[in-house]
C-alpha positions as CSV (number, residue, x, y, z in Angstrom):
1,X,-1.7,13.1,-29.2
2,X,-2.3,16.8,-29.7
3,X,-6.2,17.7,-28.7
4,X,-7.3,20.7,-29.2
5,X,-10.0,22.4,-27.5
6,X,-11.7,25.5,-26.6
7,X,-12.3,27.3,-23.1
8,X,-15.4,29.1,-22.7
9,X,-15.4,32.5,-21.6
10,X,-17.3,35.5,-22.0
11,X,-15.2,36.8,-24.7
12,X,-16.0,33.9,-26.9
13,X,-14.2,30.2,-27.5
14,X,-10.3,30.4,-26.8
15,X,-8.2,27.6,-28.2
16,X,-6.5,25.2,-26.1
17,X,-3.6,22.6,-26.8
18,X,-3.3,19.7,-24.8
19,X,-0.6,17.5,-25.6
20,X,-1.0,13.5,-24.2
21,X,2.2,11.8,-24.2
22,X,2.4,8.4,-25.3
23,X,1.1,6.1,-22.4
24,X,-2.2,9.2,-21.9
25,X,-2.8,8.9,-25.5
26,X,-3.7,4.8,-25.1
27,X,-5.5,6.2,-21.3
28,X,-7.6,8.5,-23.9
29,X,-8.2,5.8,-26.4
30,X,-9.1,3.4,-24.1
31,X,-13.0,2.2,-24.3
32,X,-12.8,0.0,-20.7
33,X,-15.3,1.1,-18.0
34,X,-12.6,1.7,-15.4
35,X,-9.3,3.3,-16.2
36,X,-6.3,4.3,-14.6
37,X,-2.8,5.6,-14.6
38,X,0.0,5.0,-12.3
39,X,3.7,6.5,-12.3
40,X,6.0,8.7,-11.1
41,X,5.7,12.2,-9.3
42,X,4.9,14.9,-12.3
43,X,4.3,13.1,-15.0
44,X,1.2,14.5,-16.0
45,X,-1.7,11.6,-14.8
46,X,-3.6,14.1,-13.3
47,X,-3.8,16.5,-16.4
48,X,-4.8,13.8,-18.6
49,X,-7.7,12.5,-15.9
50,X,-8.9,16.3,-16.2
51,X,-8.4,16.9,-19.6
52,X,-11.0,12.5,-19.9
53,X,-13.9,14.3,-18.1
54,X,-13.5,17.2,-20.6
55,X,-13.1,15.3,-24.1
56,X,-15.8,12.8,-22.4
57,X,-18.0,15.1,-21.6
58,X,-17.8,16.9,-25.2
59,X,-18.6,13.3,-26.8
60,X,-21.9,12.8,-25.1
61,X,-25.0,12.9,-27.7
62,X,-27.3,15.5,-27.0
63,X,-31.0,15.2,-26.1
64,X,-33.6,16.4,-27.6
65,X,-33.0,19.6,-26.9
66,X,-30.0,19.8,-27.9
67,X,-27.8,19.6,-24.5
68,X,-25.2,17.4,-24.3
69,X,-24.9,16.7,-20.3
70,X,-22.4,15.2,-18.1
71,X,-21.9,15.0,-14.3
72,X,-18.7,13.9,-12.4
73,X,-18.3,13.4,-9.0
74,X,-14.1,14.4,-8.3
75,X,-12.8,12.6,-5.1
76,X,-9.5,13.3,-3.2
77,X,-8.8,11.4,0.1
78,X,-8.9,14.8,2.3
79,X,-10.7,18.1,1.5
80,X,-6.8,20.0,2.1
81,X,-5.8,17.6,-0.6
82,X,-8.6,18.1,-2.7
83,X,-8.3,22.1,-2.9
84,X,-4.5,22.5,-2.8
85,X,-3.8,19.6,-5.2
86,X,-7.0,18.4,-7.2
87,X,-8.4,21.6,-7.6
88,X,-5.5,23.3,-8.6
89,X,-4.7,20.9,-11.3
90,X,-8.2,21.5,-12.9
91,X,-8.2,25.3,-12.3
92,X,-5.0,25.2,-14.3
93,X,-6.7,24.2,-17.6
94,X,-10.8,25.0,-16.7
95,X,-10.6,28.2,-14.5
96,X,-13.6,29.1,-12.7
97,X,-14.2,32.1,-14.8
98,X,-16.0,29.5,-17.6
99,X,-18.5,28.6,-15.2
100,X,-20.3,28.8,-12.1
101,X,-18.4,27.9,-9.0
102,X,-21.0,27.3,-5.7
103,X,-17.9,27.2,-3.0
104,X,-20.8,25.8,0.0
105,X,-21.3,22.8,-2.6
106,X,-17.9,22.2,-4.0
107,X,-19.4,22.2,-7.2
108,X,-18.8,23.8,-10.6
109,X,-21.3,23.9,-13.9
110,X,-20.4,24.9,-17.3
111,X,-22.8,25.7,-19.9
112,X,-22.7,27.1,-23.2
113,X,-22.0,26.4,-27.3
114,X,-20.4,23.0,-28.1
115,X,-16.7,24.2,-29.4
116,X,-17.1,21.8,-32.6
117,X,-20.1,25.0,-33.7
118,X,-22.5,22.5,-34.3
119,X,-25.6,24.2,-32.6
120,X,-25.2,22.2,-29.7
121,X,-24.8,22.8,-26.3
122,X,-22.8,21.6,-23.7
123,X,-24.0,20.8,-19.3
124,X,-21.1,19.7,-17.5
125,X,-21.4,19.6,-13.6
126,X,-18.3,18.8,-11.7
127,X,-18.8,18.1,-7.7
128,X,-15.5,17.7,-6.0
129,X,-15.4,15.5,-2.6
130,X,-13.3,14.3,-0.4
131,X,-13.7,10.2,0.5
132,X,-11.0,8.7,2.7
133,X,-12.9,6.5,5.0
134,X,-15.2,3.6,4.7
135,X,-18.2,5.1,6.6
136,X,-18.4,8.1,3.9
137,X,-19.8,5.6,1.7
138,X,-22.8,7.1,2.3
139,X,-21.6,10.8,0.6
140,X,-22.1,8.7,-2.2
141,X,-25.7,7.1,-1.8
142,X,-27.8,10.3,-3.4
143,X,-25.3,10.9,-6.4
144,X,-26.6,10.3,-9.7
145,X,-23.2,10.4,-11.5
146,X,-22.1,9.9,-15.1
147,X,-18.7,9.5,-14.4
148,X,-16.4,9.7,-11.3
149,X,-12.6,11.0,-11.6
150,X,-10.6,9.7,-8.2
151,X,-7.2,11.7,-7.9
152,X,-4.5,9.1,-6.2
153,X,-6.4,6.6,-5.8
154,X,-4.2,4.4,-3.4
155,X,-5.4,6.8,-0.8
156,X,-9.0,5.9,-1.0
157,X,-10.9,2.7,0.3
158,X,-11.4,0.0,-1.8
159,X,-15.7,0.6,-0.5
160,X,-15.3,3.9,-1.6
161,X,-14.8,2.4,-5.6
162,X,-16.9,-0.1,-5.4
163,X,-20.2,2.4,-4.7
164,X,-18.8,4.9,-6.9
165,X,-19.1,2.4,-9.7
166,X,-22.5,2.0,-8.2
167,X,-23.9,5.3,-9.0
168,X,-21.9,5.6,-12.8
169,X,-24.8,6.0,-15.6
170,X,-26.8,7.6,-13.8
171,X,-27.0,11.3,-15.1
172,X,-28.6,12.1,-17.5
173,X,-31.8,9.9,-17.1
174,X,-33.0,7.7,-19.4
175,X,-36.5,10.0,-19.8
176,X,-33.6,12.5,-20.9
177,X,-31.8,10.5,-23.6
178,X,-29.0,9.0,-21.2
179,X,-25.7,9.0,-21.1
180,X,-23.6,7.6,-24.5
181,X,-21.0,7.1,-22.4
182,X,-20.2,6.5,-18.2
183,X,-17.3,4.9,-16.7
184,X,-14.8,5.4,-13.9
185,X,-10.7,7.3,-14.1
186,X,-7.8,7.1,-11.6
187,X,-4.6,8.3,-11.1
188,X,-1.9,7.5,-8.9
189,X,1.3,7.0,-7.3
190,X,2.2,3.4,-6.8
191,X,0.9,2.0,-3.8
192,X,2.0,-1.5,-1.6
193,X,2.1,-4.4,-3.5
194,X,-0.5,-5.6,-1.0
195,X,-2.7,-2.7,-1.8
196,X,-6.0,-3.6,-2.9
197,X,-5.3,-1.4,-5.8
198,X,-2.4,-3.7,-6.2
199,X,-4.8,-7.0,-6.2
200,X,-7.4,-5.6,-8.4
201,X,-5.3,-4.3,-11.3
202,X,-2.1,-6.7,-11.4
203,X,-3.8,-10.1,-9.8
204,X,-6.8,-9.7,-11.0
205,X,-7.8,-7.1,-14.0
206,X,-11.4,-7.4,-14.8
207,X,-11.8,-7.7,-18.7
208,X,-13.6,-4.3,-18.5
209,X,-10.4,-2.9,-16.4
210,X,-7.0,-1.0,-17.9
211,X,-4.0,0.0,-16.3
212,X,-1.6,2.2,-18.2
213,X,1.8,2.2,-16.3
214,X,4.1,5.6,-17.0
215,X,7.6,4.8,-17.3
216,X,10.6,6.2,-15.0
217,X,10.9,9.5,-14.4
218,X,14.6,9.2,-15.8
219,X,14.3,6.5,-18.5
220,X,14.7,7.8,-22.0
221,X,10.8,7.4,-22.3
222,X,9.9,9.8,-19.3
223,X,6.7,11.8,-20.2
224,X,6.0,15.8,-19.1
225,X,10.0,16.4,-18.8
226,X,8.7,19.2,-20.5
227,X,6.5,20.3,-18.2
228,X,9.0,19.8,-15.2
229,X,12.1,22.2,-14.0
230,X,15.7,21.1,-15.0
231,X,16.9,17.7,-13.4
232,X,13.6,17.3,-11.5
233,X,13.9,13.6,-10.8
234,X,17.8,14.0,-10.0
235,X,17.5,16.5,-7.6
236,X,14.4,15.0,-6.2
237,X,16.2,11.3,-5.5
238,X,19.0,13.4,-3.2
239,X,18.5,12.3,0.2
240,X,15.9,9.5,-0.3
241,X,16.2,5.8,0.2
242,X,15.9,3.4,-2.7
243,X,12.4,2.7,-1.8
244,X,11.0,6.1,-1.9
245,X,13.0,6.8,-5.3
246,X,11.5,3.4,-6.5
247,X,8.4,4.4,-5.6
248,X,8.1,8.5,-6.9
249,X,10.8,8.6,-9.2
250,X,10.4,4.8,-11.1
251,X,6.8,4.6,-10.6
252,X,7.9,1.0,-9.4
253,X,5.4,-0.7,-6.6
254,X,7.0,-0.3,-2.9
255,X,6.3,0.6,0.2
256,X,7.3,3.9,1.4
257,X,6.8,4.6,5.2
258,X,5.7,8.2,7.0
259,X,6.9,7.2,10.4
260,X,10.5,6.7,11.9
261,X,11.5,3.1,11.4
262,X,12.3,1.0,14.3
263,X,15.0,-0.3,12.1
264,X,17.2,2.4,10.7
265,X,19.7,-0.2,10.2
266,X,17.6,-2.0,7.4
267,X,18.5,-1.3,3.8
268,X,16.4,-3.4,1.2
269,X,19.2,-4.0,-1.3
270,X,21.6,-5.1,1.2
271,X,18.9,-7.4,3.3
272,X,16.5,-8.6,1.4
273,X,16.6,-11.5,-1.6
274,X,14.3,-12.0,-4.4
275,X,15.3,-15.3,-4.4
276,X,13.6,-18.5,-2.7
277,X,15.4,-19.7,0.2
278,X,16.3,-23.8,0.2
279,X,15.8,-25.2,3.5
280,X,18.2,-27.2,5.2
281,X,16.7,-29.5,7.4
282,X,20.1,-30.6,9.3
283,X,19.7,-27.3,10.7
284,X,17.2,-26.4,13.2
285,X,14.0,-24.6,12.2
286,X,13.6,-21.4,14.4
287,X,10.0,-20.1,14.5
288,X,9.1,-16.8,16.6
289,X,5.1,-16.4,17.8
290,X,3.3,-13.4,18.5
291,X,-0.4,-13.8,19.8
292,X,-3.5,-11.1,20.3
293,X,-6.1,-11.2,18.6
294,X,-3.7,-10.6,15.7
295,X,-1.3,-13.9,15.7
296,X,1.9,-13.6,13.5
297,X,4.3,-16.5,13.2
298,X,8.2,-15.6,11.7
299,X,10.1,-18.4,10.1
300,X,13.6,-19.2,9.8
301,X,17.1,-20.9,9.8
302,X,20.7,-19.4,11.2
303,X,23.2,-20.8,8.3
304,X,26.3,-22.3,9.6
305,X,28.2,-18.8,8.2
306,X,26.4,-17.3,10.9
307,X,23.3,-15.9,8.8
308,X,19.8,-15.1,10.4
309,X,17.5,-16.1,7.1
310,X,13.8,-15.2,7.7
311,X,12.2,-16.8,4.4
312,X,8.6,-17.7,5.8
313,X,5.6,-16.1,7.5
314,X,2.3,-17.1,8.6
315,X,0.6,-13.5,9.1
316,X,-3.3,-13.3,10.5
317,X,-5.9,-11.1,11.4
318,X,-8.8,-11.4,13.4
319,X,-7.7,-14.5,14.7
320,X,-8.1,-16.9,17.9
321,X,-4.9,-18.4,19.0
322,X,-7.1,-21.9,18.9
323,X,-7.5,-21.4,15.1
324,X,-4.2,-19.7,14.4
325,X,-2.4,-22.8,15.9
326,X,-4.4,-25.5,13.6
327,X,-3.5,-23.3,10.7
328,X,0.0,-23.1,12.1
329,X,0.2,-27.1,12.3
330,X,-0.8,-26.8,8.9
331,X,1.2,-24.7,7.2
332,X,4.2,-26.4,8.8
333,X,2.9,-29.8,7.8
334,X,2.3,-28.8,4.1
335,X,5.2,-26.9,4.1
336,X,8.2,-28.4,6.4
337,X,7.1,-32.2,6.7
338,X,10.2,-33.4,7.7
339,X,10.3,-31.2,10.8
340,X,7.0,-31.9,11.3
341,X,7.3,-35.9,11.1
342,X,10.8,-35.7,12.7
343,X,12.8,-36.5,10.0
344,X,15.3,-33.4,10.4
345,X,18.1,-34.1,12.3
346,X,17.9,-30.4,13.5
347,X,14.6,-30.5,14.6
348,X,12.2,-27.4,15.4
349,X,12.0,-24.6,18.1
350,X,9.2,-22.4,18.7
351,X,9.6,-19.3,20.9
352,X,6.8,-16.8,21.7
353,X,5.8,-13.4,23.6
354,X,6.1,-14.6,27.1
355,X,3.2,-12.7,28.6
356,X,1.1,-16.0,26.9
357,X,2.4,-18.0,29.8
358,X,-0.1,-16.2,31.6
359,X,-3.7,-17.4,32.4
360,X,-6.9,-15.8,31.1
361,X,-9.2,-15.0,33.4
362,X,-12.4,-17.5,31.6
363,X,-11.0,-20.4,31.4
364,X,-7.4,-20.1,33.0
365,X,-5.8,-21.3,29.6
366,X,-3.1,-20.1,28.0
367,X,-2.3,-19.1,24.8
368,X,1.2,-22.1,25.2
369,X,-1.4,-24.3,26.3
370,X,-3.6,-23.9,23.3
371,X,-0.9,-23.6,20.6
372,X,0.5,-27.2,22.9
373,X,-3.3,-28.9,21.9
374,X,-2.4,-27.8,18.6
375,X,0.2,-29.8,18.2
376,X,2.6,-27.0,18.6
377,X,5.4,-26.7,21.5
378,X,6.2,-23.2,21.5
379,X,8.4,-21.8,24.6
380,X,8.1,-18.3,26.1
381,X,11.6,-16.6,25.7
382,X,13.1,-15.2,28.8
383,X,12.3,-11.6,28.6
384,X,9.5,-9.1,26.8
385,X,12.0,-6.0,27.2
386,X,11.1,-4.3,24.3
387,X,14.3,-2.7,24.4
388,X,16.5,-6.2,24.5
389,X,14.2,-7.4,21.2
390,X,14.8,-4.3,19.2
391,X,18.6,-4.5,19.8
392,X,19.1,-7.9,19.3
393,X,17.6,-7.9,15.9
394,X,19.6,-4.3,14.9
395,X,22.5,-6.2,16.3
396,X,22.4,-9.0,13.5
397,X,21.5,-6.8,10.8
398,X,24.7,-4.2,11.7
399,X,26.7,-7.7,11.4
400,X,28.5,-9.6,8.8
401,X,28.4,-13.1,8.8
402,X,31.6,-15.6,8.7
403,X,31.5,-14.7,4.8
404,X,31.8,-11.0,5.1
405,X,27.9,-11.2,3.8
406,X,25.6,-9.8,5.4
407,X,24.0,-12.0,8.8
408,X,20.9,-10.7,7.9
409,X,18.6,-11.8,5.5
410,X,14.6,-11.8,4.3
411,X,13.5,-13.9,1.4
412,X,10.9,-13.3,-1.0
413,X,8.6,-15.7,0.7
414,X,8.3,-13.0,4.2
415,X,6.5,-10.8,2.2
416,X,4.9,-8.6,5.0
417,X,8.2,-9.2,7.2
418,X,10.1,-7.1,4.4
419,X,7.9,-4.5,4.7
420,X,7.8,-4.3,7.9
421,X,11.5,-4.0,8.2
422,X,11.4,-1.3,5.1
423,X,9.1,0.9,7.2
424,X,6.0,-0.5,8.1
425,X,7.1,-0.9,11.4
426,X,7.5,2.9,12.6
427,X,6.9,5.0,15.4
428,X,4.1,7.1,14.6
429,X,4.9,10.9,14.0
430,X,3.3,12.9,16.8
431,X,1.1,15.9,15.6
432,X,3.4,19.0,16.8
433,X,5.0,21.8,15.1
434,X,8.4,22.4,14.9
435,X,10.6,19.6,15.0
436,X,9.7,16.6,14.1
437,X,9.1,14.1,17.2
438,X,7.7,10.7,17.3
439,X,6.0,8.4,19.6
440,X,8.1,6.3,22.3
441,X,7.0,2.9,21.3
442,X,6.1,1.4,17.6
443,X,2.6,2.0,16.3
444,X,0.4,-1.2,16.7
445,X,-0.4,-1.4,13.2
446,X,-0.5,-4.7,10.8
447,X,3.2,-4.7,10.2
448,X,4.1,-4.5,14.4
449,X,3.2,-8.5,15.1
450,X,4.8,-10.0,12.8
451,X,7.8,-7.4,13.6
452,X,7.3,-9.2,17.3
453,X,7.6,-12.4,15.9
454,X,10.9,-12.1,14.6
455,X,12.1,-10.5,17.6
456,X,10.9,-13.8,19.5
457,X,12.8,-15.6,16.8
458,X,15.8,-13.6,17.5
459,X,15.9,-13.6,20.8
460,X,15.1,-17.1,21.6
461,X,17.7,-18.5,18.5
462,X,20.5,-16.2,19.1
463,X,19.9,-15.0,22.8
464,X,21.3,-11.4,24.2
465,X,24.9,-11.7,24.5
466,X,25.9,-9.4,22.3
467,X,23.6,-6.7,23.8
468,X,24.0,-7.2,27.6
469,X,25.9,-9.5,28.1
470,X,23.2,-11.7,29.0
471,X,21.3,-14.9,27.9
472,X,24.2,-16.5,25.2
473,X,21.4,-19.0,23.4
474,X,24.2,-20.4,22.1
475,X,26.0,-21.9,25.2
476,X,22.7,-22.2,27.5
477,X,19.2,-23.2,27.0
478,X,18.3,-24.5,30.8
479,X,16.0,-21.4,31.0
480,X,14.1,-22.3,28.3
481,X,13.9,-26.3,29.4
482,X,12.9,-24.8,32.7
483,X,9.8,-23.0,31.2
484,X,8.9,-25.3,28.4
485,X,5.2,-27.0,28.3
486,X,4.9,-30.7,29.2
């Protein structure tokens, strides 16, 4: 799609060419209310969102006097983002010298003839803002908008989209002959699969919603290679794990992390399975608990080649341990029954963070005591050594199992326990120049409990043995009996 257009300057109307590529020419087309593009680094998503509020902006019908007028609001996640990236891409095609650019208001105007000659004229106002918290919900409040542009969009919060649609339509008024057309652009890179950018475009996809998904940046069908230096997405994949080149290179959905892993030892292709794990219920079922206010459970088996197999998870928020251990019970009953009902012949044990063997001070329960009413009889493991939990989990996934595969597996079922292991569960990256440093213990974030969980798993199923020289769960359990609730 070859669009040509005209910058307006004081030396009259300069042609422009803007070339869309084949997935920003359907993006243009499109006549849905809310738009957007996702793909890889460079391929031009951001060009064609700026090039939308021009062409839209030239479509309005004028009023009665003649003035065709459009206002967008442009929103990046941080005002350094917003300048070196946002406003860079649209000072690349609309330099300020066509307008007026007020720097205290972050806005810029253009007025002048309608390129097409027809005797029109043309308002557009662009105000450029940075939203990357719920709370600035309220930067948007005032705006009367006719259309909003948000550049990466998996930066910004879900509230921050939903007002935004809120104030769309409103500019010009209705007393000045309204807008012809109003709707809502995005761009971005592709976020978690658990995004809610994610939900709302793949899950959901509201009939007045599109998505327009770029293909790899090294497919035969890659768009802006033009644009791009020689072997941009092959010298940009050196270095980088499969996740990150999945993510910026294939424009695939991922998770890519901006900490240090706890687990370096974790690679996706050799750990994880896309396929669903089959239960054997002569084995025993291994479940690892970690409680706050933000309970996590970790479900699994050890296979008789030696194989720790995580293919379950029961992940909350904002949860009570007396409601997280009825949902528990539940999920177990709907989903293991013959655990449950004591059909297995390898029965069920439940190991959690031992610091719930201790009392609160309210009602001098505990958290064992609870999950016990619950109907579930979980066990503190020995020892809360962060150290000892880390290494016994690296320890299994360095391994090979009796099968020379690897003893060390997550199914497609752990969904937030694979992400976790592929990054989500970091140490946070301490603000300090030079060399990069990072904090001594993992960030409490959502991905940390149910990272705990397995390590309860772990070290209650397998014991550390192979790390110390310690607790061998395999020849001793008497310090578990020992500690059990009656």
């Amino acid at each position: 799609m070859g669009i040509q257009d005209y910058e307006v300057n004081d030396d009259g109307l300069i042609p422009v060419i803007y070339e869309a590529h084949k997935t920003l020419t359907k993006f243009h087309k499109s006549p849905k209310f809310v738009r957007t593009i996702v793909g890889p680094i460079g391929s031009g998503k951001s060009v064609a969102c700026v090039w939308e509020m021009w062409i839209k902006s030239l479509e309005q019908e004028p009023n009665a006097q003649g003035v065709r007028k459009t206002r967008w609001a442009v929103v990046r996640n941080t005002y350094r983002e917003l300048i070196d990236t946002t406003l860079e891409t649209f000072e690349d095609w609309f330099p300020k010298s066509i307008g007026t650019w007020l720097n205290k208001d972050m806005k810029f105007t253009v007025d002048g003839p309608h390129p097409s000659g027809d005797g029109t004229k043309i308002h557009i106002e662009f105000l450029f803002r940075a939203l990357d918290k719920p709370r600035d919900v309220k930067k948007l409040l005032s705006l009367e908008i006719t259309g909003m542009w948000i550049n990466e969009a998996r930066e910004i919060p879900k509230q921050i989209v939903d007002m935004g649609i809120g104030r769309l339509g409103r500019y010009p008024s209705k007393k000045d002959g309204g807008p012809t057309w109003h709707g809502l652009i995005m761009d971005t890179n592709p976020p978690d699969s658990d995004h809610w950018y994610y939900k709302l475009f793949e899950d959901e996809l509201p009939s007045n919603h599109a998505i327009f998904h770029q293909p790899s940046g090294i497919s035969s069908d890659a768009e802006n290679i033009d644009n791009l230096p020689d072997l941009y997405y092959q010298n940009m994949q050196s270095g980088k794990d499969q996740e990150w080149i999945n993510v910026y290179v294939h424009g695939q959905y991922g998770f890519v992390s901006d900490g240090k892993p706890v687990y370096p030892e974790y690679n996706d292709d050799i750990h994880y399975t896309d396929t669903t794990y089959t239960v054997d219920d002569t084995l025993p079922l291994y479940i690892g608990i970690d409680f706050g206010l933000t309970p996590a459970a970790a479900i699994g088996q050890i296979t008789p080649s030696g194989c720790l197999v995580l293919f379950d998870e029961l992940v909350t928020f904002d949860m009570g341990a007396v409601r997280f251990g009825k949902l528990l019970r539940e999920h177990l009953a709907r989903s293991y029954p013959t655990y449950i009902n004591n059909q297995s012949t390898g029965g069920i044990e439940i190991f959690a963070d031992p610091a719930g063997d201790q009392r609160a001070q309210t009602d001098e329960v505990t958290p064992f005591q609870i999950l016990q009413k619950a109907g579930i009889a979980a066990i503190p493991t020995y020892t809360n050594d962060p150290i000892i939990r880390r290494e016994v989990v690296a320890e299994r996934l360095a391994m090979l199992d009796f099968t020379s595969s690897p003893a060390f597996r997550i199914c497609n079922k752990a969904n937030m326990t694979r992400k976790a292991f592929a990054g989500g569960y970091k140490y946070k990256r301490m603000q300090v120049t030079g060399e990069d440093k990072f904090m001594d213990k993992p960030d409490k974030n959502k991905y940390s409990h149910i990272s705990d969980a397995v390590q309860y798993l772990a070290v209650g199923a397998i014991g550390d043995s192979a790390v110390i020289g310690g607790f061998d769960k395999n020849f001793s359990q008497n310090d578990y009996i020992d500690r059990s609730i009656t």
